[in-house]
C-alpha positions as CSV (number, residue, x, y, z in Angstrom):
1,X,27.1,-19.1,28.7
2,X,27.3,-22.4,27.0
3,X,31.3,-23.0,28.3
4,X,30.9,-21.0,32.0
5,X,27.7,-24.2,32.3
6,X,29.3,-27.1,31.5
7,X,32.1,-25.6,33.6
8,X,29.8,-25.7,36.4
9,X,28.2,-29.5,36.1
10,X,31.9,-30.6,35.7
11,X,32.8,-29.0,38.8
12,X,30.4,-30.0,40.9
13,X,28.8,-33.3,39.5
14,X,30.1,-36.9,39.8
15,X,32.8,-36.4,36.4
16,X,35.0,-38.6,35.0
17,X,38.5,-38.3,34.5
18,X,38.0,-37.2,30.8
19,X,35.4,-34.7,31.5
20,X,37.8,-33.2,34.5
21,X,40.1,-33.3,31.9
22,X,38.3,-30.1,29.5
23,X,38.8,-27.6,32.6
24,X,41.3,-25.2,30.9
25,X,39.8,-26.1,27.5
26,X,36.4,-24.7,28.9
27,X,37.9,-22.1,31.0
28,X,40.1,-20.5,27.7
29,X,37.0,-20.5,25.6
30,X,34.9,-19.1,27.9
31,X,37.3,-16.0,28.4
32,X,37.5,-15.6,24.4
33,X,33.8,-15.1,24.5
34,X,33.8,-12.5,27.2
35,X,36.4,-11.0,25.4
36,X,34.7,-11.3,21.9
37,X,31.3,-10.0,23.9
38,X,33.1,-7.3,24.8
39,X,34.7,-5.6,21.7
40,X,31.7,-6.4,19.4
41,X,28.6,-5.1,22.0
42,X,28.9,-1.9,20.5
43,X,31.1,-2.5,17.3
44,X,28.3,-3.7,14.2
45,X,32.0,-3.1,12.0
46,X,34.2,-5.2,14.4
47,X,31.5,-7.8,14.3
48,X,31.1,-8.5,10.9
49,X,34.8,-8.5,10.8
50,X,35.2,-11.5,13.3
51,X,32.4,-13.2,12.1
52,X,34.4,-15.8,10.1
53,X,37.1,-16.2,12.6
54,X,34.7,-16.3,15.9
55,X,32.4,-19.6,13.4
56,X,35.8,-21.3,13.1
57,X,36.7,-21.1,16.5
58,X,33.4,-22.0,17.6
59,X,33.3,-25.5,15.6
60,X,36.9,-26.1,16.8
61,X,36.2,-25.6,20.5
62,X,32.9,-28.4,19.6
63,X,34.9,-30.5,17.8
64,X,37.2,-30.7,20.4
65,X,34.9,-31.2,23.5
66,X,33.0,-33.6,21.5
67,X,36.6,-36.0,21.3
68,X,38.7,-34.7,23.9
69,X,36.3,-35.7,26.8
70,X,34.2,-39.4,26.1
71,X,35.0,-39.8,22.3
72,X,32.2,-40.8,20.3
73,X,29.9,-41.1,23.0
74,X,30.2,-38.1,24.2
75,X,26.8,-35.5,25.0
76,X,28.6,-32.7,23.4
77,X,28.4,-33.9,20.2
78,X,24.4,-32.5,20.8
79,X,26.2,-28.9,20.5
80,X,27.2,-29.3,16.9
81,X,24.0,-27.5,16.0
82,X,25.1,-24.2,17.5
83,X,27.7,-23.6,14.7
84,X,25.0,-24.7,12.4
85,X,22.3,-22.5,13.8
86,X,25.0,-19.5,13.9
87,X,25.4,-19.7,10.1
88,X,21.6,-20.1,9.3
89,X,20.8,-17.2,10.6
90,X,24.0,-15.1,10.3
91,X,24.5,-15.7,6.6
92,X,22.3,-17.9,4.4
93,X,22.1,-22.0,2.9
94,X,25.2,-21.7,1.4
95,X,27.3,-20.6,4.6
96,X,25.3,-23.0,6.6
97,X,25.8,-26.0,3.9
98,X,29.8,-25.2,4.2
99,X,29.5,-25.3,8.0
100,X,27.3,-28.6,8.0
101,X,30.5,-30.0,5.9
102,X,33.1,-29.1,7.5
103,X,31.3,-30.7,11.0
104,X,30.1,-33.5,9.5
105,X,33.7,-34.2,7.9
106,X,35.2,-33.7,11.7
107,X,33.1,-35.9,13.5
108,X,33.5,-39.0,10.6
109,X,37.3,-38.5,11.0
110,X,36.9,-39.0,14.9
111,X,34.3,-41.6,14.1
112,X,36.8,-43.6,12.1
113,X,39.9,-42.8,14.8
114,X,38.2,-43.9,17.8
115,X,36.5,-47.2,15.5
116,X,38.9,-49.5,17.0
117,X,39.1,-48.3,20.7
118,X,37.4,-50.3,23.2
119,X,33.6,-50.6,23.1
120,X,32.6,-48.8,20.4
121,X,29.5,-49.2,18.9
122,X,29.1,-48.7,15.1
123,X,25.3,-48.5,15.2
124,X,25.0,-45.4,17.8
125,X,27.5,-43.7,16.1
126,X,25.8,-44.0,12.5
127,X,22.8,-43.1,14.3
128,X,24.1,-40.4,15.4
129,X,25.6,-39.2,12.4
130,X,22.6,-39.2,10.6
131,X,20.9,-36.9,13.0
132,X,23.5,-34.9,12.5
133,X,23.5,-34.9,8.9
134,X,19.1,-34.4,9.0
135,X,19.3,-32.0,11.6
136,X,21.7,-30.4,9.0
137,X,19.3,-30.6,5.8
138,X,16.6,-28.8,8.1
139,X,18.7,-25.8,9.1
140,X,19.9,-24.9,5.6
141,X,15.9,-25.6,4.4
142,X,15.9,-22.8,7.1
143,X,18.7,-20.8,5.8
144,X,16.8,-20.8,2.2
145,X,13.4,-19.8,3.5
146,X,13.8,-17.4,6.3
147,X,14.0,-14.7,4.3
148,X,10.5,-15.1,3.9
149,X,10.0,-14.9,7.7
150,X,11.4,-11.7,8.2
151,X,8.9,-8.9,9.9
152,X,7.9,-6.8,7.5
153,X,6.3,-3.2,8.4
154,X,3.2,-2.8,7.5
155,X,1.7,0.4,5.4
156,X,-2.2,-0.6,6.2
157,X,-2.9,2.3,8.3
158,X,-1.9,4.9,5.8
159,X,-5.9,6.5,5.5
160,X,-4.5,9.7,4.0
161,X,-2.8,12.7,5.1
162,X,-3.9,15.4,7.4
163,X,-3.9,18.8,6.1
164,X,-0.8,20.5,4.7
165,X,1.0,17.5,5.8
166,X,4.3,16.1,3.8
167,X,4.2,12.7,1.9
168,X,7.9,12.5,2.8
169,X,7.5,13.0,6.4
170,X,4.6,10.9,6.9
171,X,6.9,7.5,5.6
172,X,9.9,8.9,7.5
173,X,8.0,8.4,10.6
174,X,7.3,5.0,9.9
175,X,10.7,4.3,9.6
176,X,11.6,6.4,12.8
177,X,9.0,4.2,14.4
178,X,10.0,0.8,13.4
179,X,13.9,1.4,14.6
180,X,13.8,3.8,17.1
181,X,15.6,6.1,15.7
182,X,16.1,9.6,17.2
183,X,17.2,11.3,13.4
184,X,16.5,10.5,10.5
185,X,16.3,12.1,6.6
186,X,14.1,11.1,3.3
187,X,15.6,12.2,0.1
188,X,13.5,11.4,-3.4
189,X,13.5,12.3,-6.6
190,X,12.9,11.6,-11.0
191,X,14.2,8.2,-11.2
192,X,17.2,8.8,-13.1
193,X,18.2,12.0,-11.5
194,X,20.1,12.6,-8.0
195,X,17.1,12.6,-5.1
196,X,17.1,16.4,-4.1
197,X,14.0,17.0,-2.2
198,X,14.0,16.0,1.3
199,X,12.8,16.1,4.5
200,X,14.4,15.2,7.8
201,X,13.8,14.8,11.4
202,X,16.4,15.4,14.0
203,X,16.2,15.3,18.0
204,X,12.4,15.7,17.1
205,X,12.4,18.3,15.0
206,X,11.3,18.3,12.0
207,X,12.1,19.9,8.5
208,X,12.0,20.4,4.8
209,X,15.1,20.8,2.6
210,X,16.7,20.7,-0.6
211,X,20.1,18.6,-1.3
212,X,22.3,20.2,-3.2
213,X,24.5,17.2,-3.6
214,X,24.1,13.7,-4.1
215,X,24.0,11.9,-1.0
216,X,25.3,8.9,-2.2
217,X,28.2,9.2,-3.9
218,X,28.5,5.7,-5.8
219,X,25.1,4.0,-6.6
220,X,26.8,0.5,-6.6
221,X,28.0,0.4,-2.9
222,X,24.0,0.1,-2.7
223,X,23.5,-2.2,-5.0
224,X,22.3,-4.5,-2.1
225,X,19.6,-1.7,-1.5
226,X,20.6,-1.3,2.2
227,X,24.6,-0.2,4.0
228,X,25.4,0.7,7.5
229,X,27.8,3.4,7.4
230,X,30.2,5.2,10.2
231,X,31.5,8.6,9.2
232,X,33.7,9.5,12.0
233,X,35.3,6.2,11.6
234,X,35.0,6.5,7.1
235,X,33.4,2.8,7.3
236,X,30.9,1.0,5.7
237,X,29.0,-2.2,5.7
238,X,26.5,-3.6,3.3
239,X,25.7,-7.5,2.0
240,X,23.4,-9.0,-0.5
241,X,20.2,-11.1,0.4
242,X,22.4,-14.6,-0.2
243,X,25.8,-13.4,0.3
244,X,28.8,-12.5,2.6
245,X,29.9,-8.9,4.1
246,X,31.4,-6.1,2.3
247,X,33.6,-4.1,3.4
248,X,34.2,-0.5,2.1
249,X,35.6,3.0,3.3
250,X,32.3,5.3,3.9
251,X,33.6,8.0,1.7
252,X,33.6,5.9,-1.3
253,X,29.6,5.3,-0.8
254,X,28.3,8.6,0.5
255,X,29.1,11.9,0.3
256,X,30.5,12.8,3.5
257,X,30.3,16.8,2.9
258,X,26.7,16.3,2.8
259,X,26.9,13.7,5.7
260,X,28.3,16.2,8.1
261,X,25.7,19.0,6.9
262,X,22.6,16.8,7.8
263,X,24.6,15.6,11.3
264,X,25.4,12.1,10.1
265,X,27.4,10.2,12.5
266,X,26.7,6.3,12.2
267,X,23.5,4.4,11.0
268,X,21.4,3.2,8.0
269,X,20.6,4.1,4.4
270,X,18.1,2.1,2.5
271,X,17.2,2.2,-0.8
272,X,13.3,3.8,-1.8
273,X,12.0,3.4,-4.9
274,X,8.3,3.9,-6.0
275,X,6.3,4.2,-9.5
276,X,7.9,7.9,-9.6
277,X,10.7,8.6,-7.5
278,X,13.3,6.9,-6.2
279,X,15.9,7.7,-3.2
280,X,17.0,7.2,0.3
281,X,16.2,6.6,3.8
282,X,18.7,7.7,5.9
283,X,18.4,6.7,10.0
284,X,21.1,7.7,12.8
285,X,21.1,7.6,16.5
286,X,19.5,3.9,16.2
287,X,20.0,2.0,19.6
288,X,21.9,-1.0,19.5
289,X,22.4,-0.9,16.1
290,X,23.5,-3.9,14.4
291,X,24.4,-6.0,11.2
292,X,20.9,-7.4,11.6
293,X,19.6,-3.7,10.4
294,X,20.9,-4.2,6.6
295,X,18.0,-6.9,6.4
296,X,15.6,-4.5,8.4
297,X,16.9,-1.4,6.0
298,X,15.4,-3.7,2.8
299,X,12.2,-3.7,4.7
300,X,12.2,0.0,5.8
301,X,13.1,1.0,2.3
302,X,10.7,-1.1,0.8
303,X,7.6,0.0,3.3
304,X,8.8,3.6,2.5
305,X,8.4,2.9,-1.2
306,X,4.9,1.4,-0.7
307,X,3.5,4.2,1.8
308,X,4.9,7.3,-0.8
309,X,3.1,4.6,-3.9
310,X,-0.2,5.0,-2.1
311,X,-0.4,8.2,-1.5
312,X,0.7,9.4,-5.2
313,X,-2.3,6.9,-5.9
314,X,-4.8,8.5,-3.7
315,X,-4.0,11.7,-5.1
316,X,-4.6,10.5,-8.2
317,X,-7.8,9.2,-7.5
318,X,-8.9,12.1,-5.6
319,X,-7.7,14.4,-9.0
320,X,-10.0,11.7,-10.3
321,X,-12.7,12.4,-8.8
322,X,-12.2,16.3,-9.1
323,X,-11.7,16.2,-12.4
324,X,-15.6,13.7,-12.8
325,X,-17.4,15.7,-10.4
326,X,-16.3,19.1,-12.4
327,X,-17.8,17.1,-15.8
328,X,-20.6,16.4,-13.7
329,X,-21.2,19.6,-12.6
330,X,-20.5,21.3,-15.8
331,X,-22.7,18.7,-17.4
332,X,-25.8,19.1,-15.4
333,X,-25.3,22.9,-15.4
334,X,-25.5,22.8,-19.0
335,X,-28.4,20.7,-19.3
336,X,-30.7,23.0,-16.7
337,X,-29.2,26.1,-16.0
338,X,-27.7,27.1,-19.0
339,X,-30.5,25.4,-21.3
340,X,-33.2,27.1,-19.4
341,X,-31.3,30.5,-19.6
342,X,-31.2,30.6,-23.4
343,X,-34.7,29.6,-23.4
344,X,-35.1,32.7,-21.4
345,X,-33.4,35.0,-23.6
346,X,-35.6,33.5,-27.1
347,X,-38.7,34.4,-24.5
348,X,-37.2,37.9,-23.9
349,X,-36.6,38.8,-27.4
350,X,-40.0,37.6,-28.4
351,X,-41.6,40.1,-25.5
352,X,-39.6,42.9,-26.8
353,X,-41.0,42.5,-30.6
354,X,-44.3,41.9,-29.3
355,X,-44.3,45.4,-27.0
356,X,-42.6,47.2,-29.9
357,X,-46.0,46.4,-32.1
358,X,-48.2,47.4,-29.4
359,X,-49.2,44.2,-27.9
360,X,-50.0,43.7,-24.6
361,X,-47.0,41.9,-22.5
362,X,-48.0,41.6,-19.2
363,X,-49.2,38.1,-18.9
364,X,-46.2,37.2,-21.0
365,X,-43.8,38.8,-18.4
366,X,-45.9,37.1,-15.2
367,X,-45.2,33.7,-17.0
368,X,-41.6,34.2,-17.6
369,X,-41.7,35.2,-13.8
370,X,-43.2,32.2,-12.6
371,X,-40.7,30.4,-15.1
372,X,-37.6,31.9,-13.3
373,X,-39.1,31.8,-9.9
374,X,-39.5,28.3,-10.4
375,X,-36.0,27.1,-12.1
376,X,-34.4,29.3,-8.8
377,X,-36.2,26.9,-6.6
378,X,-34.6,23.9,-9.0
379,X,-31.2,25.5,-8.2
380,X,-31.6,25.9,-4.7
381,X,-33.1,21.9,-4.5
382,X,-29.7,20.9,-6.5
383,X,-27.5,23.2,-3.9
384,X,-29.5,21.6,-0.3
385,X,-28.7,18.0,-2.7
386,X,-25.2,18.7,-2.7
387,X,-24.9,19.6,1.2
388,X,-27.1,16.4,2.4
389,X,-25.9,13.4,3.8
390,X,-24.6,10.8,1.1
391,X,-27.7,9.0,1.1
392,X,-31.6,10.1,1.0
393,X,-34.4,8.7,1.6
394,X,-36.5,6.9,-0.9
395,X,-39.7,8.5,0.6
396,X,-37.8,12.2,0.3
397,X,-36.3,11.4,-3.4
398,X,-39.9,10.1,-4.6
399,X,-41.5,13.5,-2.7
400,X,-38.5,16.0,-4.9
401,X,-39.4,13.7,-8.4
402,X,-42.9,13.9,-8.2
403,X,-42.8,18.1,-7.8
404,X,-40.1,17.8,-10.8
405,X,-42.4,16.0,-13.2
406,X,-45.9,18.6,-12.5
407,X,-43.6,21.6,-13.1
408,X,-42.2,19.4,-16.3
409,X,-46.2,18.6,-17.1
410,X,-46.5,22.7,-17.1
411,X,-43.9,23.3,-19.3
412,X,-44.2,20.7,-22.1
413,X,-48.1,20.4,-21.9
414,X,-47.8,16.8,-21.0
415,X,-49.3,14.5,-18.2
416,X,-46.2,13.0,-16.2
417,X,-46.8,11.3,-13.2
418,X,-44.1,9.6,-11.1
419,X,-45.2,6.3,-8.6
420,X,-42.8,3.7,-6.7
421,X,-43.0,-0.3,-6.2
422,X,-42.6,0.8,-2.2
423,X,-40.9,3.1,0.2
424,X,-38.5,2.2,2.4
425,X,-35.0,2.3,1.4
426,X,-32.5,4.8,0.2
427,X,-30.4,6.1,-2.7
428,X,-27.0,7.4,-2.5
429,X,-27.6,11.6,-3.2
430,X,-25.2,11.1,-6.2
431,X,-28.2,9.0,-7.8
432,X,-31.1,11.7,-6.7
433,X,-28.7,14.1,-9.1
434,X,-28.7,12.0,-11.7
435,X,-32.2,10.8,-11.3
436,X,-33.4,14.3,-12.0
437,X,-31.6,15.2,-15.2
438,X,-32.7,11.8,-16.6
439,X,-36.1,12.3,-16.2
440,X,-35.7,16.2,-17.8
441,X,-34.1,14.4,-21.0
442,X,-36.7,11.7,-21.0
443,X,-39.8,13.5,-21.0
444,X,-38.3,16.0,-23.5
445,X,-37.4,13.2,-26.0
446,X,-41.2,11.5,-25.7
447,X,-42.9,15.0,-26.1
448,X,-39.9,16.2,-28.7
449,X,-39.4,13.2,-30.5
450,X,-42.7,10.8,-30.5
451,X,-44.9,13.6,-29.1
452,X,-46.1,11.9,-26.3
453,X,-49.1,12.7,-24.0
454,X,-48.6,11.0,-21.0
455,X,-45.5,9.9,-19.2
456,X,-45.4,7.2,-16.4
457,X,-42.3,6.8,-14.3
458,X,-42.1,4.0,-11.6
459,X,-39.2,3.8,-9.4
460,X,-38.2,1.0,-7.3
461,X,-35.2,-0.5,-5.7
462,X,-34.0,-4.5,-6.0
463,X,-31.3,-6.4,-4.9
464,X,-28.6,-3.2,-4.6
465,X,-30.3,-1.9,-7.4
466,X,-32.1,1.1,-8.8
467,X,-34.8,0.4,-11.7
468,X,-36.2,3.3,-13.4
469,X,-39.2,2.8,-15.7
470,X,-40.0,5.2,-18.3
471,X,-43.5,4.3,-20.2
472,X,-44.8,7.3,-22.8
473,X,-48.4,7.1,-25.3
474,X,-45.9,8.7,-27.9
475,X,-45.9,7.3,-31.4
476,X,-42.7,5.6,-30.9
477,X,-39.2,5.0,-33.1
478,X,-39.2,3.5,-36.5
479,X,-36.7,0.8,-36.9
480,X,-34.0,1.7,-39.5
481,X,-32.6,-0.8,-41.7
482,X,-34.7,-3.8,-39.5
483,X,-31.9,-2.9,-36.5
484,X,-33.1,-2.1,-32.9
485,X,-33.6,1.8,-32.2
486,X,-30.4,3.3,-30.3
487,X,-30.7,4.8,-26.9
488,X,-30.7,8.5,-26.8
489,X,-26.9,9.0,-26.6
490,X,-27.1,12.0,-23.9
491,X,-29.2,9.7,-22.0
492,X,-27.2,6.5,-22.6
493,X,-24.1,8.8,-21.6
494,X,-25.0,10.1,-18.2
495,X,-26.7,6.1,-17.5
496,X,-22.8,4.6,-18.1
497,X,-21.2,7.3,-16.7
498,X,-23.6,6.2,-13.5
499,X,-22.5,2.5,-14.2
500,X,-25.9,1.5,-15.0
501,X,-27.3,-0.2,-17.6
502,X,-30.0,1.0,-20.1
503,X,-33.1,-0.9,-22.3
504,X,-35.1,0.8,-24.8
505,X,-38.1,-1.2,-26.7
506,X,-40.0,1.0,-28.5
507,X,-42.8,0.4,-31.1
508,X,-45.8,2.5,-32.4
509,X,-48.2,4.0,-30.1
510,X,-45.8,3.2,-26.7
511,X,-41.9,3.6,-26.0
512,X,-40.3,2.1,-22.5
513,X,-37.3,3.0,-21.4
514,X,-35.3,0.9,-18.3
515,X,-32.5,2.1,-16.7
516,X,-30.9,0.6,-13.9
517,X,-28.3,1.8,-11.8
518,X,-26.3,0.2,-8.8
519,X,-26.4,1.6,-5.4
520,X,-23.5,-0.1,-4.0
521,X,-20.6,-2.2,-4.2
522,X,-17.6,-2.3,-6.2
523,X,-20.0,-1.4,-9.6
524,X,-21.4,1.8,-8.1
């Protein structure tokens, strides 16, 4: 483009004899680029092969329009940056500071041949030399840094997986996404071992399978993490972050057995490597596929690594949370269910002695009905609890409280009354749970421990916060050894499992317990 347009001002604009003078010079090297264009459009191989040789010719054909036409005050001396730009973002700094030599070198030496030809002016062509040499500085800067500029492919919208849906296949369609692939395969496995589980997509459709061999063959020919290969043709092409091309036959690198058996003809593998596995993405049928896709392969294989990282982490939270709502369900099962039913059984056995001496059950029986028929309507609450929305009302949680402390009055014999500082607000359901089985264990430790009379509990919520305030009449803990009294440990254990905090000042005649727990943020 650059040769066929100066072709075309020459021709047709007022030129000098020297510029007249570059006809078959421009018309030559405009036909080696057509013919260069033409063997490379389609040829990634062919094109890293010429590389070199095309950058030489290119600074030779500048060099030469730059002194073959107006000498050093010529406007093609301007073009020197292509050659430059070429190597900055063909290869890296250190191909681009070797170019920006070799130019500068040139133009000095026809600098210093042309110094004693008629007008010449030392100061332009200084000046222009050191444009040359800044403009030079700036493009290896560029050559250093742009691999920081490359597009990297985000992972952010990877919410979780549908239902029955593979990990594998998932990340594989990122990567199917982000080259337009038609085919590709995702192969992981133990790091140390050959990646045998896969899954692959070809002509859209997709599948799972298991490799029986290793795909690729010799684990150093990826020691760049990303290689183009051609199997028809046995080549392969791969190049380190700051280095040069290298060339190897694709059978050395892959195996080409297994090749054939997934329909591998020419494309990408990339290295993946997560926490857990490590393997390969393997792409084919990529349009207009490139050298520039060993840099996007690094990319690919590192967004594939991330995406399969997050969702081995959200399983593992999710086992998490399995595994804490089971202690929590076990827990609180224990602590009402299970309580209440050997409580039960000690009330059976006693009925049984007292009818086998002749004594009248039958109120004993009607309040051991009323007992069960009330601890059934505590399970049924818990099971509606479970079903609700994520958060209750304040209003609603105060209403459920206040019926759990009069049937907790009935059976200890003790006067609990529950009040709240306001309303309006809500409480995550998780809380309401725990909110109940707290206030079972603390009226059972006043009446148990410092035989307490009255209970008041006040409930209120501050600044993302849930205070609890427990206030018995009961005769309170004795200090031992002039150290503060310790929380009740079941107590204290179900507030921190909450993330809450916990306050007990107790002294004779009165004990107050504060608990507070958070209702949202990164504490709750």
């Amino acid at each position: 483009m650059l040769a066929t347009t100066l072709f075309v001002i020459i021709m047709f604009g007022r030129s000098s004899t020297e510029l007249t003078q570059t006809y078959p010079f421009l018309i030559l090297y405009a036909a080696w680029a057509v013919l260069i264009a033409m063997v490379t459009w389609k040829n990634w191989w062919l094109d890293a092969r010429l590389s070199f040789l095309t950058h030489g010719v290119d600074m030779a054909v500048f060099t030469g329009l730059a002194f073959s036409s107006t000498g050093w005050s010529s406007p093609f001396v301007l073009f020197f940056i292509l050659p430059l730009l070429s190597a900055a973002v063909r290869w890296s700094w250190r191909e681009t500071a070797l170019t920006a030599t070799v130019l500068i070198v040139l133009f000095m030496i026809g600098g210093f041949i042309l110094s004693g030809s008629v007008g010449f002016e030392l100061q332009r062509f200084v000046l222009r030399a050191a444009n040359l040499l800044i403009l030079t500085l700036l493009l290896i800067w560029f050559g250093v840094h742009q691999r920081f500029a490359r597009t990297f492919l985000q992972a952010d919208d990877f919410d979780g997986l549908a239902e029955n849906e593979n990990p594998l296949g998932r990340a594989l369609s990122r990567a199917l996404q982000g080259t337009q692939a038609t085919s590709g395969a995702l192969l992981v496995g133990p790091p140390g071992e050959d990646p045998s589980d896969g899954f692959a997509v070809v002509d859209g459709k997709s599948r799972s399978f298991s490799a029986e061999r290793a795909l690729v063959r010799d684990t150093t020919a990826l020691a760049d993490s990303a290689l183009l290969f051609d199997v028809p043709r046995n080549r392969a092409l791969t190049r380190a972050p700051e280095g040069r091309f290298r060339f190897l036959p694709a059978s050395a690198a892959i195996d080409v057995g297994e090749a054939h058996e997934l329909g591998l003809t020419q494309g990408l593998i990339a290295e993946v490597r997560t926490g857990a596995q490590q393997g390969w993405l393997v792409l084919w049928d990529i349009p207009d596929l490139s050298t520039d896709y060993i840099d996007v392969g690094r990319e690919l294989g590192s967004t594939t690594g991330a995406i399969l990282d997050r969702h081995i982490l959200l399983s593992a939270i999710e086992s998490g949370a399995a595994a804490r709502t089971r202690l929590s369900l076990a827990r609180d099962v224990h602590d009402s269910i299970v309580q209440f039913l050997a409580g039960a059984a000690f009330r059976v056995e006693a009925i049984k002695r007292s009818a086998k001496g002749g004594a009248s059950v039958g109120s004993e029986l009607d309040e051991l009905k009323r007992l069960l028929v009330e601890e059934q309507g505590e399970i049924r609450g818990f099971l509606m609890a479970l079903r609700r929305d994520r958060e209750l009302e304040l209003a609603d949680a105060l209403e459920e409280l206040r019926a759990l402390a009069e049937r907790l009055s009935q059976q200890w014999s003790v006067d609990c009354s529950v009040s709240a500082d306001g309303e309006h607000g809500s409480i995550p359901i998780r809380l309401q749970l725990d909110l109940h089985q707290m206030l079972r264990e603390a009226v059972a430790n006043a009446v148990r421990h410092g035989g307490a009379k009255r209970i008041d509990v006040e409930l209120s919520v501050d600044n993302d916060q849930l205070r609890l305030h427990v206030k018995d009449n009961g005769s309170g803990f004795a200090k031992a050894n002039g150290e503060d009294v310790a929380e009740p440990w079941s107590l204290k254990e179900r507030v921190e499992r909450a993330h809450g905090s916990i306050q007990l000042v107790s002294e004779p005649g009165s004990t107050n317990i504060l608990i507070r727990l958070p209702l949202a943020g990164a504490a709750a």
